[in-house]
PAVEXKOL-827527 format. One record per residue (C-alpha): x, y, z. Coordinates in steps of 0.25 Angstrom, whole numbers, padded with zeros to 4 digits, always signed. Example, Ala and Ser with C-alpha at 12.3 -4.5 7.8 and 13.67 -1.06 7.14 Angstrom:
BEGIN
+0049-0018+0031;+0055-0004+0029;
This chain:
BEGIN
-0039+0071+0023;-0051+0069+0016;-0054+0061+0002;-0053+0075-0006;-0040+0078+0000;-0034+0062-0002;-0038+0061-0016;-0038+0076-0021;-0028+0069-0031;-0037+0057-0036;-0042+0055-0046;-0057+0060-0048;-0068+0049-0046;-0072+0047-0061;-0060+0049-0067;-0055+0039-0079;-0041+0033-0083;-0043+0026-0094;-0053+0016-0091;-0054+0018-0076;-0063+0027-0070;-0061+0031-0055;-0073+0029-0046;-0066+0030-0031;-0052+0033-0025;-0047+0021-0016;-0036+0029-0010;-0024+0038-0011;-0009+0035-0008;+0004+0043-0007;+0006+0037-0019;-0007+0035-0028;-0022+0035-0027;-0031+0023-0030;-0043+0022-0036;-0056+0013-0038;-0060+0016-0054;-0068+0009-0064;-0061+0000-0075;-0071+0003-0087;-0065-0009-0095;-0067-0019-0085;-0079-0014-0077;-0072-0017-0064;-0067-0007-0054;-0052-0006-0053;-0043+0000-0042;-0032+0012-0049;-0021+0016-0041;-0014+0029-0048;-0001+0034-0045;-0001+0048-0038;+0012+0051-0028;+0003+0062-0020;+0016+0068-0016;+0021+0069-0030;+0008+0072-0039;-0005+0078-0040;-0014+0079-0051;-0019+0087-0063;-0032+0083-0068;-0030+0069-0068;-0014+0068-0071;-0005+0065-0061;+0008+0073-0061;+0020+0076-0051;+0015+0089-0043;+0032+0096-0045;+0043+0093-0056;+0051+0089-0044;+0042+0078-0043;+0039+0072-0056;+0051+0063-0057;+0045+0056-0045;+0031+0056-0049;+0036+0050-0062;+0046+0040-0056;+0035+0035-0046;+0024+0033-0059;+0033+0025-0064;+0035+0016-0052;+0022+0015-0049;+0017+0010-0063;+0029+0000-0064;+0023-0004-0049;+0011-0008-0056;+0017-0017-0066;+0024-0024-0055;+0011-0025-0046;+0003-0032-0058;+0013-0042-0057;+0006-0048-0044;-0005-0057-0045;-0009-0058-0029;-0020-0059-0023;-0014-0051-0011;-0009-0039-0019;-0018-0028-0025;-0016-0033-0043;-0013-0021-0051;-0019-0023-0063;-0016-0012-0073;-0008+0000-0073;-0008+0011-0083;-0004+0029-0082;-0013+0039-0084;-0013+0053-0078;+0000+0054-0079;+0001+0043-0068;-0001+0028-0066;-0011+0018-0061;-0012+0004-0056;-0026-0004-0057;-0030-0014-0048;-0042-0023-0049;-0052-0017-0037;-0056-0026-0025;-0067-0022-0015;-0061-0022+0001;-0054-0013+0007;-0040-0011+0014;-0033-0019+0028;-0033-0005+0035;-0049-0001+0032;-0053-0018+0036;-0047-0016+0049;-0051-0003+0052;-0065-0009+0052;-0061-0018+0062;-0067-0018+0077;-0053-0016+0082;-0046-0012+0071;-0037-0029+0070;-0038-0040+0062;-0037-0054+0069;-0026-0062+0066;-0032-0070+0055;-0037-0058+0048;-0023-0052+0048;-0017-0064+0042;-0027-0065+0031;-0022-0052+0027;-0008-0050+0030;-0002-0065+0023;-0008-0064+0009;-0002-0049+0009;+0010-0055+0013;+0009-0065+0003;+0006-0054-0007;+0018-0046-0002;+0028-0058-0007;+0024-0059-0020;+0025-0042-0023;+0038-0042-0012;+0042-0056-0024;+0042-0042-0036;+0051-0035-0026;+0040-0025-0022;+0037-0020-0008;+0021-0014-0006;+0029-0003+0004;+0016+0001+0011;+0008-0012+0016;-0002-0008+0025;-0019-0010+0029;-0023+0000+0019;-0015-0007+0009;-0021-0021+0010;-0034-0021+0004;-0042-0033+0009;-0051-0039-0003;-0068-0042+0001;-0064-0058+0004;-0054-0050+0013;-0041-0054+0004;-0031-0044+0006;-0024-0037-0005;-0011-0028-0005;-0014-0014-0012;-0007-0001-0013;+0007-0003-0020;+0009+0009-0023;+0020+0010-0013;+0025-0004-0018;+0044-0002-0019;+0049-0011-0031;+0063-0017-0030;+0068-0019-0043;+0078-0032-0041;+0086-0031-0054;+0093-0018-0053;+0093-0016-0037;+0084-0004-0040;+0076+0000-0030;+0066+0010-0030;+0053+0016-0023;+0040+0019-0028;+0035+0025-0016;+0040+0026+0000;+0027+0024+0006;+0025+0022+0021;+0015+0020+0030;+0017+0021+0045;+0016+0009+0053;+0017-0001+0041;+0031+0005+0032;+0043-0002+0037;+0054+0005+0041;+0062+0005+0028;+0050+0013+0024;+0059+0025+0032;+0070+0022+0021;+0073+0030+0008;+0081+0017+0007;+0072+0010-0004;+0080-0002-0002;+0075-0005+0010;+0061-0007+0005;+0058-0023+0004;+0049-0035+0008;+0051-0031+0022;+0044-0018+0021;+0033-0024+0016;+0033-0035+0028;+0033-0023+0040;+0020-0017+0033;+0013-0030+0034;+0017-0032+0049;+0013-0019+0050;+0000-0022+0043;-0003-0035+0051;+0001-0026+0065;-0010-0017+0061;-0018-0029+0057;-0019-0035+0073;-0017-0024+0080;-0025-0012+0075;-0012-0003+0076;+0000+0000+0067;+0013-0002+0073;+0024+0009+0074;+0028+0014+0061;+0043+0008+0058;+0047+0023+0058;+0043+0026+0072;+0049+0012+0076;+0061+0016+0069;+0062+0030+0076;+0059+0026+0090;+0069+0014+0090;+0080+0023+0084;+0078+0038+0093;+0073+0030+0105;+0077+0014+0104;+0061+0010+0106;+0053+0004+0096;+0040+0009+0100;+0034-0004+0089;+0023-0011+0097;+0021-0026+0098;+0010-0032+0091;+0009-0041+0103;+0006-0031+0110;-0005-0027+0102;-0010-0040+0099;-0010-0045+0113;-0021-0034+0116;-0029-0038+0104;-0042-0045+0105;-0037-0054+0092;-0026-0065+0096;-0014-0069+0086;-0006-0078+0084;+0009-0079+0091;+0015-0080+0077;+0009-0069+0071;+0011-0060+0082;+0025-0062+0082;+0027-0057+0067;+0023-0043+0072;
């Protein structure tokens, strides 16, 4: 697919929403499109994420409206969430987890606006890389402050649902940043009310009550299989099986076909410790 394809629903470069003007698209979800655009009030660049469900939408000059009747009631429930998601994610004030800074609707849709940082995501860095690994040290400089970040969103009883490289963003002094919640499930503690913004998944890294249409099942542990799924990816280059694969090949066939990070560590040029090699 090329760039006019993946973003034949964006935004036009130039475009304006109240004060912001958008000068490049960042990237495009299942579930919304960001963008870099210029704050004229503040003189600063800002980062704009804009709810549009690909599967529900599309676009009529610059509004954003559910493509079939059947789906509006969707589109609109989804709006909702995602703007009330907003509200919750200004609520954080760490440095590992991308700050939400505004939110406001437009275009018939909604928007979240995040302060811009220059770097660029896990998955690009290690791409860059000789042999595609990061040494043991690296890894860990990343992985523990996103775990740290991960307590204090899992303390608001919010689960990120799609941790992975391309959703950590690694700053220019190489902090590293959770981003992308547009996927992120709420449980709402005072009634027992559970519901869900989005099901996304992404092989190799969703956990295996991703497979569920049981909300419920959702919780900090979903969020913890994505981050040893990350940190597998991390020291050894490769994903590890998709838990649905896992799960189809121990119930048809009794075999879990899962590799050993051992294994793959072993026959790395980069040594680590006993410890962490163990937590995979």
């Amino acid at each position: 697919m090329n760039d006019d394809d993946e973003y034949r629903n964006a935004l036009a470069i130039g475009d304006l929403i109240l004060e912001f003007r958008i000068k490049n698209i960042l990237g495009v979800g299942g579930f919304g499109i960001t963008y870099l655009a210029y704050d004229s009030e503040l003189d600063c660049d800002v980062v704009i994420k804009e709810y549009f469900p690909s599967d529900l939408a599309i676009r009529e000059n610059s509004n954003v409206i559910a493509h079939s009747h059947s789906g509006k009631s969707f589109y609109s429930k989804g709006k909702e969430r995602f703007y009330e998601e907003a509200k919750t994610l200004a609520k954080f004030k760490h440095p590992n987890i991308v700050q939400v800074k505004r939110r406001f609707e437009s275009n018939n849709t909604v928007y979240f606006v995040m302060d811009f940082e220059e770097g660029e995501d896990l998955d690009s860095y290690i791409k860059k890389l000789p042999n595609h690994k990061l040494t043991e040290d690296e890894a860990l400089s990343i992985i523990l402050p996103i775990c740290d970040g991960l307590k204090e969103i899992h303390s608001y009883n919010i689960y990120h649902r799609d941790i992975k490289p391309e959703n950590i963003y690694l700053r220019e002094n190489s902090s590293p940043m959770l981003i992308d919640f547009g996927s992120a499930k709420q449980i709402q503690d005072q009634d027992s009310h559970r519901y869900s913004s989005f099901n996304a998944q992404t092989l190799g890294y969703a956990a295996p009550e991703q497979q569920s249409s049981l909300s419920s099942l959702i919780g900090p542990h979903t969020d913890i299989y994505a981050i040893g799924a990350t940190l597998y990816k991390c020291i050894s280059g490769a994903l590890p099986v998709s838990s649905e694969d896992r799960s189809t090949s121990i119930t048809q066939q009794d075999y879990d076909p899962y590799e050993s990070i051992h294994t793959k560590v072993n026959r790395s040029e980069y040594s680590y410790s006993k410890n962490n090699k163990a937590t995979l």
